[in-house]
C-alpha positions in Angstrom: 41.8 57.7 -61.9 38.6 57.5 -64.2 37.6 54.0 -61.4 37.4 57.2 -58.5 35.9 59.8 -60.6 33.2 57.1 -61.3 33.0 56.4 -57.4 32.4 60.3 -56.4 29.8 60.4 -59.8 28.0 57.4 -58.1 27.7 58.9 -55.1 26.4 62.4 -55.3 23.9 61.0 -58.1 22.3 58.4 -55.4 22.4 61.4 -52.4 20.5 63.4 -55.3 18.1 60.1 -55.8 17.8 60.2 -52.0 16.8 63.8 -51.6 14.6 63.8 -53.9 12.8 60.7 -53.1 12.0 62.0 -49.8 10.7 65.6 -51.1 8.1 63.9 -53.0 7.4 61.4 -50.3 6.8 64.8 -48.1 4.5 66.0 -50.4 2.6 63.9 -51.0 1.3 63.0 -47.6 -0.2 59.3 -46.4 2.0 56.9 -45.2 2.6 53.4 -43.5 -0.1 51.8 -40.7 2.1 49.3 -38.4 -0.5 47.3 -36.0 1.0 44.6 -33.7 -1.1 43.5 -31.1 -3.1 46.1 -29.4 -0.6 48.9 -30.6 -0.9 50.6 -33.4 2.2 53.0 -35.7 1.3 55.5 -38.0 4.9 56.4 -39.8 4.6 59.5 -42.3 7.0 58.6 -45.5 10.1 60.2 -44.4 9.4 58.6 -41.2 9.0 55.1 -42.9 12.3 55.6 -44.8 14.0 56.9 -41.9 12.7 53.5 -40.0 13.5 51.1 -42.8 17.2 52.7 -42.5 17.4 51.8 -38.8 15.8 48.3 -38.9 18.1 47.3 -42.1 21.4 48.8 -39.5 20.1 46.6 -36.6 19.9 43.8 -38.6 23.6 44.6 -39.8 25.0 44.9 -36.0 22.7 42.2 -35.2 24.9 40.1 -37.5 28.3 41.2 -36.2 27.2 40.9 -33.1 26.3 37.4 -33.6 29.5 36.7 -35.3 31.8 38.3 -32.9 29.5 35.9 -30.3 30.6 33.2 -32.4 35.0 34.3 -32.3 34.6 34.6 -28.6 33.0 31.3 -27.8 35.6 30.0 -30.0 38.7 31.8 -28.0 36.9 30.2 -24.7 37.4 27.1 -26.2 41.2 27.3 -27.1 41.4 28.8 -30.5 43.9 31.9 -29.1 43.8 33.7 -32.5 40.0 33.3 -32.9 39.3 36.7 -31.7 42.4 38.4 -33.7 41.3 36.7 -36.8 37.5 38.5 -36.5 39.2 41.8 -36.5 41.8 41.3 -39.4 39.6 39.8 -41.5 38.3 43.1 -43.6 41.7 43.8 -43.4 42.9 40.6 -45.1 40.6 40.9 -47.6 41.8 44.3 -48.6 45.6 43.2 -48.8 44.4 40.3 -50.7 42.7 41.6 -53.3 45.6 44.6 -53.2 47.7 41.4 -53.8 46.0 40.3 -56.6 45.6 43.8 -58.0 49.7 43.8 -57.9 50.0 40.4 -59.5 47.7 41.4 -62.5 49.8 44.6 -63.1 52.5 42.3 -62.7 51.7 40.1 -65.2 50.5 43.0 -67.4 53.8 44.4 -67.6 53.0 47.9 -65.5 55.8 47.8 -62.8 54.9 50.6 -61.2 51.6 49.8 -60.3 52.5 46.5 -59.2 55.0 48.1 -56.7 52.1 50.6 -55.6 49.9 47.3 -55.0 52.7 45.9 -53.4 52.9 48.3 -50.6 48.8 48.9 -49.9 49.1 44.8 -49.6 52.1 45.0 -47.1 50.0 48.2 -45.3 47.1 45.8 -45.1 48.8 42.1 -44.9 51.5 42.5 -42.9 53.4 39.5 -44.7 56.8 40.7 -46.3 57.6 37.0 -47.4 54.5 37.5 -49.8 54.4 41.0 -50.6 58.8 41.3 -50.8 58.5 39.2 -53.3 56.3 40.8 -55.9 57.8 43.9 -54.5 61.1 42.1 -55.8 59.9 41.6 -59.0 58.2 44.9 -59.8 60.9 46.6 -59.4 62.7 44.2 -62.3 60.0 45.3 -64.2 60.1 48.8 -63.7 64.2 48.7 -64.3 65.2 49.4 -60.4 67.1 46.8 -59.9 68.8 47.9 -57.0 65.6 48.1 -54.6 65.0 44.6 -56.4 68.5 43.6 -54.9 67.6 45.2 -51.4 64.5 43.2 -51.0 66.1 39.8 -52.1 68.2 40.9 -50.0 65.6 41.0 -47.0 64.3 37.6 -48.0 67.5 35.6 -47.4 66.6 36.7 -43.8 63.7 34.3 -43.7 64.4 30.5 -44.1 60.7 30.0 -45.9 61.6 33.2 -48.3 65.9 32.2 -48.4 65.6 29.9 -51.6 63.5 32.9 -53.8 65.9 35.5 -52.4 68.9 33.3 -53.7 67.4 32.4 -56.8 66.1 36.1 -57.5 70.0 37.4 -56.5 71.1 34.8 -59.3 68.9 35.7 -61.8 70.4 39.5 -61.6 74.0 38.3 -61.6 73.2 36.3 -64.8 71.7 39.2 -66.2 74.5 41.6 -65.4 77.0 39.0 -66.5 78.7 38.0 -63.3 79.1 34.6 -63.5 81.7 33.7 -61.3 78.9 35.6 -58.1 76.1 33.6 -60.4 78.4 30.6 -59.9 78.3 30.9 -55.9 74.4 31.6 -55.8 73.8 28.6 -58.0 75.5 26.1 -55.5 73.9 27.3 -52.7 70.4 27.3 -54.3 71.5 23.8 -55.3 72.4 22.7 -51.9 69.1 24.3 -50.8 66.7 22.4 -53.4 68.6 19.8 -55.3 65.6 18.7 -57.1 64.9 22.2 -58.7 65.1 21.6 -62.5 65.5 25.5 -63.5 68.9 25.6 -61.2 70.5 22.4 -61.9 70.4 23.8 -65.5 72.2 27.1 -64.6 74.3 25.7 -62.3 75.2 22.8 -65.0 76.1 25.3 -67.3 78.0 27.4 -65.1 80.1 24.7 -63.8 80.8 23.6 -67.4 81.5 27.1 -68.7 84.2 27.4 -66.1 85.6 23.9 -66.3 84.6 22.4 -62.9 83.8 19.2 -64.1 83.3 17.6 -61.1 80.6 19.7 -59.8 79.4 19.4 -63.6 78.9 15.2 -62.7 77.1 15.7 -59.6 74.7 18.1 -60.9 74.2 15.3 -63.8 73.7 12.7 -61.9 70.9 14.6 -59.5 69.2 15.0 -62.8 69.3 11.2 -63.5 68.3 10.7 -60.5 65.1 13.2 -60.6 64.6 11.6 -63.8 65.2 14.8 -66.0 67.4 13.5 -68.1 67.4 10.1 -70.5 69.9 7.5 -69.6 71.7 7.3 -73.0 72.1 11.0 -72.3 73.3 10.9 -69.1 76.1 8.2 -70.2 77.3 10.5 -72.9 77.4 13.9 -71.2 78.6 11.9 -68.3 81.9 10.6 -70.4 82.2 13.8 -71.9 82.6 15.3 -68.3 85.4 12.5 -67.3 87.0 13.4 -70.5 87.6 16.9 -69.7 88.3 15.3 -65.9 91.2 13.3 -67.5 92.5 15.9 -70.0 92.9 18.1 -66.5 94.5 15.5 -65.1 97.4 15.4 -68.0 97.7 18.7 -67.8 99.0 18.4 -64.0 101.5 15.5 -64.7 99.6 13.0 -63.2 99.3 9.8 -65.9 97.8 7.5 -64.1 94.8 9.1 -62.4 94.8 10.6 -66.0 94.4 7.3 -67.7 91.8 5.9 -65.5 89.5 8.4 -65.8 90.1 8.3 -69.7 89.6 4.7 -70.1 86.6 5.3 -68.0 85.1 7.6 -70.5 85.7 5.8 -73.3 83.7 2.8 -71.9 81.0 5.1 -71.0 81.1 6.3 -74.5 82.9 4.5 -77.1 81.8 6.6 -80.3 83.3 9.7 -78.4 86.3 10.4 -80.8 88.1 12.7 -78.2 87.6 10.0 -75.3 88.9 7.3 -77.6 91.9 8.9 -78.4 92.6 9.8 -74.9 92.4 6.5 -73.0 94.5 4.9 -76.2 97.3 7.4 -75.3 96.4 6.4 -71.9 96.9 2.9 -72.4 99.8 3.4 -75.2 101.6 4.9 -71.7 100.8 1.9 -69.7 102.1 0.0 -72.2 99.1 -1.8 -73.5 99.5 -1.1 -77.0 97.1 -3.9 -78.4 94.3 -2.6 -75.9 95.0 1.1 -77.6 94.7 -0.5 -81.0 90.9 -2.6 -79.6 90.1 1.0 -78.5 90.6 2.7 -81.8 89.5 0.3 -84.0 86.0 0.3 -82.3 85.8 3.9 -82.6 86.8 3.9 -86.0 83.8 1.3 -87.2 81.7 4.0 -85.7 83.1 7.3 -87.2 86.1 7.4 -88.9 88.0 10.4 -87.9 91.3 12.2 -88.9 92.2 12.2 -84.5 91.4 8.4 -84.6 94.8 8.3 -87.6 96.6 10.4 -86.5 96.6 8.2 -82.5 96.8 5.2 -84.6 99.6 6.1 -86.3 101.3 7.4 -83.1 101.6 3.4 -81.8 104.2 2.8 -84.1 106.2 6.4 -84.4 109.4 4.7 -86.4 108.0 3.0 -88.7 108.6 3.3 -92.5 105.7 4.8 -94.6 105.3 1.2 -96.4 105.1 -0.3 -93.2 102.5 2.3 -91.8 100.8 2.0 -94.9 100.3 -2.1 -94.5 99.4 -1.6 -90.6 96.9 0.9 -91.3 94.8 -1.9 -93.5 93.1 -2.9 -90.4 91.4 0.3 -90.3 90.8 0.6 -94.0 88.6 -2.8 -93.3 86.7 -1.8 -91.0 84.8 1.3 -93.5 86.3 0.3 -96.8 83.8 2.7 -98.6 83.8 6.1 -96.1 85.2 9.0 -97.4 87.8 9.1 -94.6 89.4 5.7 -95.4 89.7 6.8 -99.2 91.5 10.0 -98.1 93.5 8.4 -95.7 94.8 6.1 -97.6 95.8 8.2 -100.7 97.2 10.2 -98.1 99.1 7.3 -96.7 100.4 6.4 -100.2 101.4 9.7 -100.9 103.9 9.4 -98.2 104.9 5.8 -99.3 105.1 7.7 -103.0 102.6 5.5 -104.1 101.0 8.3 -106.3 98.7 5.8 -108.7 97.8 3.8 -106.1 97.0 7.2 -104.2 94.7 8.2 -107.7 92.9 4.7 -107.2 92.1 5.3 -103.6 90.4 8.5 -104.5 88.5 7.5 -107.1 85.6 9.1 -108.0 85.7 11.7 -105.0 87.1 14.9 -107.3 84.3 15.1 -108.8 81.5 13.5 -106.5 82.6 15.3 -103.2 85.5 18.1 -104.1 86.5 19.6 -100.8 89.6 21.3 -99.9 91.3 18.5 -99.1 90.6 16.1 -102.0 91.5 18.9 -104.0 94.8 19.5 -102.7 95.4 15.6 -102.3 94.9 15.7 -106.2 97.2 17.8 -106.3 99.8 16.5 -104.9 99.1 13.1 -106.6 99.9 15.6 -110.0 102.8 17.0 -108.7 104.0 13.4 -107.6 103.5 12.0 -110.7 104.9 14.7 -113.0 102.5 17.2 -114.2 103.3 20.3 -115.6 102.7 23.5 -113.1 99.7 24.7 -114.5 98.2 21.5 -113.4 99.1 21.7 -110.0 97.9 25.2 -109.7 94.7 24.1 -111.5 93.5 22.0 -108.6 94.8 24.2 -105.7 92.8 27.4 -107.7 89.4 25.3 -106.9 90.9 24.3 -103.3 90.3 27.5 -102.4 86.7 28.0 -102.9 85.7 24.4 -102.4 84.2 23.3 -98.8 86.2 22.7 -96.2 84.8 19.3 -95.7 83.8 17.9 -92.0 84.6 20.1 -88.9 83.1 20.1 -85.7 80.7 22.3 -85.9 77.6 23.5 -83.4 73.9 21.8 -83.5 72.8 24.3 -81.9 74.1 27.9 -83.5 76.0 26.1 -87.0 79.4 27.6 -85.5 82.7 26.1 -86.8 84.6 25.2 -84.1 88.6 24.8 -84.7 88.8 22.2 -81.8 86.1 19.9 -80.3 85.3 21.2 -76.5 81.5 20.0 -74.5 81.1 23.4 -74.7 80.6 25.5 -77.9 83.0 28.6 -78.7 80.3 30.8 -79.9 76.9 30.0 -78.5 78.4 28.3 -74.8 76.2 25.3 -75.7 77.0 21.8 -74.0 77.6 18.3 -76.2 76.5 20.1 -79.5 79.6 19.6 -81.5 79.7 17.0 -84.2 81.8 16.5 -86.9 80.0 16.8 -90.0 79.9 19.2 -93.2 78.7 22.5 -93.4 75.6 23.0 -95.4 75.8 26.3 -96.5 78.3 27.7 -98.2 81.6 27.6 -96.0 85.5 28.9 -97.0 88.5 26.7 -97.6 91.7 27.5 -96.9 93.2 30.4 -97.6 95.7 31.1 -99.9 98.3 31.6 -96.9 97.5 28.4 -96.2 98.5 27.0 -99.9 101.3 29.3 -100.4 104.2 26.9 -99.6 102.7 24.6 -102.4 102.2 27.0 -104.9 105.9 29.2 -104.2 107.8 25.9 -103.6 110.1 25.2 -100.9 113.2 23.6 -102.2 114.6 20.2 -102.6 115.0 18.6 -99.6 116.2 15.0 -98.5 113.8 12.3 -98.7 113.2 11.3 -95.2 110.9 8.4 -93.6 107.8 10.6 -92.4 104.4 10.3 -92.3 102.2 13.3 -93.3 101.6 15.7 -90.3 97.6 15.3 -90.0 98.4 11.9 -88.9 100.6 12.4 -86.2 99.5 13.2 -82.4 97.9 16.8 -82.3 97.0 18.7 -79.2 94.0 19.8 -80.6 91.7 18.8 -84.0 92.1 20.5 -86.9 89.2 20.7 -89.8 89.8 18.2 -92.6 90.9 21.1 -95.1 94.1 22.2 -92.4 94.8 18.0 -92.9 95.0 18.4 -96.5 97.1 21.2 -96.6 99.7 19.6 -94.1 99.7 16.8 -96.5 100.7 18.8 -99.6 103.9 20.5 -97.6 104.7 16.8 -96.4 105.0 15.8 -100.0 106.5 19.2 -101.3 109.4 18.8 -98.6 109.5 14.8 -99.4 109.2 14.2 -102.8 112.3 14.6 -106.1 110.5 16.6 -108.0 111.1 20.0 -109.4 109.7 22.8 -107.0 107.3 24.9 -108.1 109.4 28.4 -109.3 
């Protein structure tokens, strides 16, 4: 607007100049001699103005004459759009720079003018696989995201423009949260340019958020390949991906596809607690119990883990709680000192009602490191060894508050996860679970949770068991759900008084 009131301002002030240039040129009389050879010009000053104006517009058609000359030599010679290209070139130039124009108000954030732009450029260019597109995209910008859909729609007509049309389509699914539609789009974008780093990502995700872990392994292994991902990376998200492959498997009854593609995770990935447990159950059901125990015990040196007991323990599922207790020393070997072997092993003695040599394998950890689980172990060492009630109740009162100890939680968002999965509950995340401690300030268990300790339960024969946390779970608990199972193993175990 103020661009074309300064145009018309321009204008009128140089036809002013113009007028009166020539009024005082009129007045005041003389003017130019011209003398070549024996003729000679006398030009008044409007006449010299006037004749400056004709001699600078003959030299202008002069010039396009020449250069029109020039096209149609050119066509003579073979160049077919030679001719075509003379005429359209002021016409290029003005859809160019209308082009650029759009891109800037693009870029600037004003859709609208960008969609204004858009159409002078297609007036002017002729080229809908340019001007569609930031046609396409203006109208994102300026919220009309149906004419966006219409145009991406008009791109997928053109095989240079189909990849942008399908990639601008899944962009507005994803934003309007259709995933499984996003989910189609992605594999045909993939299909169309495997190499494209921006869709294997949404595509990975996609696959993995809706559990087709097959397509999930492809699209890994085209990022290997195009050298977007680390090796070390790839072999971990790669077991993680068989994992969930074999868990499938289980699910549909079919053992021993499931236990190859276990055991085949687990060597891709031996620290993976989840894959480890898997391909030992695997091999437990092949009968290869001492290759289940190898399996374990490797994963155990790594990272002791609650899941790595409990499928230990499952090897053996008659044996007496003095027996388990000896067997179980080849794990207590391997990390003598870890927090887990300590627990586990009061836990384990607890069963055997061991209780003092439960108190030793604590030790210091009441007071060091009290979560919810040493806490409640503690208590139950009490309540094994006599103590009075208030006791008892003493150490499941601080349970309560205390941490809840190691739990998978999220990298990525800090969210505690009740069972692992490659991808995260809360923030959809892929491989960011690892079990570790919150650092903030985190709840224990509930006093639901403790209430069959602190009512009581009843006398109860005293049966050969092992404490629930250690037998095969379908899914991982948190290490303060372990502790309370414990306690209710004990209560429902042990000859001693229930609490009133």
């Amino acid at each position: 607007m103020i661009w074309s009131f300064a145009k018309i301002a321009i204008f009128v002030a140089a036809v002013a100049a113009g007028t009166l240039l020539a009024g005082y040129f009129a007045e005041t009389g003389g003017g130019i001699r011209i003398s070549v050879a024996n003729l000679e010009f006398s030009l008044g000053p409007v006449q010299a103005v006037v004749a400056i104006v004709l001699a600078l517009a003959l030299l202008w058609m002069t010039l396009k004459a020449l250069s029109l000359s020039a096209a149609i030599i050119r066509f003579i010679n073979g160049d077919e759009t030679a001719i075509s290209r003379y005429f359209d070139r002021n016409r290029e130039r003005k859809g160019f720079q209308a082009l650029t124009d759009g891109m800037m108000a693009l870029a600037s954030g004003d859709g609208q003018a960008a969609m204004a732009q858009a159409v002078r450029a297609e007036k002017f260019l002729r080229k809908p696989e340019l001007t569609n597109l930031l046609s396409a995209q203006a109208a994102e910008l300026a919220g009309e995201a149906r004419k966006a859909t219409v145009i991406y729609k008009q791109l997928l007509a053109d095989e240079r423009t189909r990849f942008v049309g399908v990639r601008g389509l899944l962009k507005q699914k994803l934003a309007e949260g259709d995933r499984d539609t996003a989910l189609k789009l992605a594999e045909k974008a993939f299909l169309m340019r495997p190499s494209n780093k921006d869709i294997q990502d949404i595509l990975f995700d996609l696959q993995a958020s809706s559990g087709d872990w097959a397509g999930a392994r492809k699209v890994l292994g085209a990022k290997l390949k195009q050298g977007a991902l680390p090796r070390d990376v790839h072999r971990r998200r790669d077991a993680i991906l068989a994992l969930q492959e074999a868990r499938a498997v289980f699910d549909n009854d079919l053992p021993v596809e499931a236990r190859e593609a276990a055991i085949a995770a687990n060597k891709q990935s031996p620290d993976l607690i989840p894959a480890a447990v898997l391909a030992a159950h695997g091999y437990q059901v092949g009968g290869r119990a001492k290759n289940a125990v190898r399996i374990l015990k490797k994963a155990w040196e790594a990272q002791p883990h609650p899941d790595l007991a409990a499928a230990f323990a499952s090897l053996e599922p008659d044996e007496t709680p003095a027996a388990r207790l000896k067997r179980f020393e080849q794990l207590f070997a391997l990390s003598p000192d870890h927090e887990e072997t300590r627990l586990l092993k009061a836990e384990l003695n607890i069963a055997a009602e061991d209780f003092p040599a439960a108190r030793r394998a604590l030790g210091d950890l009441p007071d060091r490191h009290p979560t919810a689980r040493t806490l409640t172990i503690m208590a139950a060492i009490e309540r094994g060894e006599g103590e009075d009630d208030a006791v008892v109740r003493g150490w499941l009162t601080r349970a309560l508050s205390a941490s809840r100890g190691p739990q998978w939680l999220c990298d990525k968002c800090q969210h505690a996860n009740e069972v692992w999965s490659p991808v995260c509950d809360n923030c959809g995340g892929f491989d960011t679970l690892s079990w570790r401690e919150a650092t903030g300030s985190s709840r224990g268990p509930s006093s639901a949770d403790l209430l069959p300790l602190i009512v009581g339960k009843g006398k109860k024969e005293t049966e050969t068991a092992i404490p629930a946390a250690h037998l095969p779970q379908p899914a991982t608990r948190s290490g303060a759900d372990h502790a309370v199972y414990d306690v209710e193993f004990f209560e429902s175990n042990s000859g001693n008084k229930p609490v009133p």
